[in-house]
C-alpha positions as CSV (number, residue, x, y, z in Angstrom):
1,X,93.5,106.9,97.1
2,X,90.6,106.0,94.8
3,X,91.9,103.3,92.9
4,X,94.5,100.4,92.6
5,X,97.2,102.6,91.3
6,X,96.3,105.9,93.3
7,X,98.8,105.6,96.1
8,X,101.5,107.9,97.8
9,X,102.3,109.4,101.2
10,X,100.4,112.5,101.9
11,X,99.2,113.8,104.8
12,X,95.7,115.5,104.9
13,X,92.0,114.7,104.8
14,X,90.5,112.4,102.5
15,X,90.6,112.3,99.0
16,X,94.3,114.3,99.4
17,X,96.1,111.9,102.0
18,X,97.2,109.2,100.5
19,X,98.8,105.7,102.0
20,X,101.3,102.9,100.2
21,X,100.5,99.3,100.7
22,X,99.1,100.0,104.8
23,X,99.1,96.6,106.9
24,X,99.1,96.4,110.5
25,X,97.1,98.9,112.5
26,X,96.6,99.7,116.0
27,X,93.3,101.4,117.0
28,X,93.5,103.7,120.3
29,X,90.6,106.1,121.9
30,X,90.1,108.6,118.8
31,X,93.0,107.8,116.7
32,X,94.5,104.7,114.5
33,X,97.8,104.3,114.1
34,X,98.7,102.6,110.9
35,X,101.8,100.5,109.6
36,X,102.4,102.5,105.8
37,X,104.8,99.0,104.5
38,X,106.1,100.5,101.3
39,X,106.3,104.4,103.0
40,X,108.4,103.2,105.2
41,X,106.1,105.2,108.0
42,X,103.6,104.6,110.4
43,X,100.6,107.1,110.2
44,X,98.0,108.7,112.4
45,X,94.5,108.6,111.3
46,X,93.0,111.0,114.0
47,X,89.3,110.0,113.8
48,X,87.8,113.4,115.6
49,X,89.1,115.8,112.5
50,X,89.5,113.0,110.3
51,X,93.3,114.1,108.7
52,X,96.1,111.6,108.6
53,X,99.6,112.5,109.5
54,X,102.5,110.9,109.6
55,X,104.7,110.3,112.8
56,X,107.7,112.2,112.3
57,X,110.8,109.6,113.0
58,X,114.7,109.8,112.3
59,X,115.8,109.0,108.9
60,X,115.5,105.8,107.7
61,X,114.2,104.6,111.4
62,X,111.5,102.0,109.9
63,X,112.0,99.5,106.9
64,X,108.8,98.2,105.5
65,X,107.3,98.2,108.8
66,X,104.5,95.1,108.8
67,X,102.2,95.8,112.2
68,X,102.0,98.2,115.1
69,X,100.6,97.3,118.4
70,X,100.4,100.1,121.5
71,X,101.3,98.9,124.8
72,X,102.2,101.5,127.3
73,X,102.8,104.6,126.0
74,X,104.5,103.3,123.3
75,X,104.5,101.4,120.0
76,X,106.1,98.5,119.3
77,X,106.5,98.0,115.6
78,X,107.4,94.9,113.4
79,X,110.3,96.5,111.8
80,X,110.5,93.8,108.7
81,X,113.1,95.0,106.8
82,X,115.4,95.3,109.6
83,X,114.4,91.7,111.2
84,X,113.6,93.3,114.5
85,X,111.1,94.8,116.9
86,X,111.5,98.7,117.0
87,X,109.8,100.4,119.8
88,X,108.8,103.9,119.4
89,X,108.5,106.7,121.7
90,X,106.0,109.4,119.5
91,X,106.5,112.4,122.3
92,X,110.3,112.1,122.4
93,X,109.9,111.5,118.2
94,X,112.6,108.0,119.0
95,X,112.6,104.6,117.5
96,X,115.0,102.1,118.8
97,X,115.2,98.4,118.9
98,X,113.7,96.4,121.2
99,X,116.2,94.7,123.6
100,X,116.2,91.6,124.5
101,X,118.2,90.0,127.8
102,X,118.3,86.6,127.7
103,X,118.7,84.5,130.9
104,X,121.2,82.3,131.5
């Protein structure tokens, strides 16, 4: 956007895309992956054309999603909303939680 109020999620080049309240990022070789909070949506920022997209997910997959981090082939996303760790896959287009075995 260009000012406080000029916010949204559209994909595109710069001034059409648009982001909604973007926190945590993750910055890979020639693209940035971005946590959109209020969009419920994390977003590519490729940084050879310069166009923002967003990741197509399931439905309702992220909740206000606070950070992003890559870590083998994947991201692993603070999922606030839904109090968890979602880690997701982009090339299969899957976001699950991240399990957790504890040892006894």
């Amino acid at each position: 956007g260009t000012g406080l109020f000029d916010f949204g999620q559209v994909d595109g080049k710069y001034p059409k895309a648009l982001l909604q309240h973007a926190q945590g990022l993750d910055a890979q070789e020639g693209r940035i992956v971005v946590a959109d909070t209020y969009n419920n949506a994390l977003r590519l920022y490729d940084t050879g054309t310069k166009t923002l997209s967003t990741i197509k997910l399931p439905k309702d997959a992220l909740a206000e999603p606070g950070d992003v981090m890559h870590l083998n082939g994947k991201l692993f996303v603070a999922d606030s909303t839904h109090n968890r760790i979602t880690v997701v896959d982009e090339k299969a287009g899957t976001a699950e939680p991240l399990a957790l075995h504890m040892a006894k």
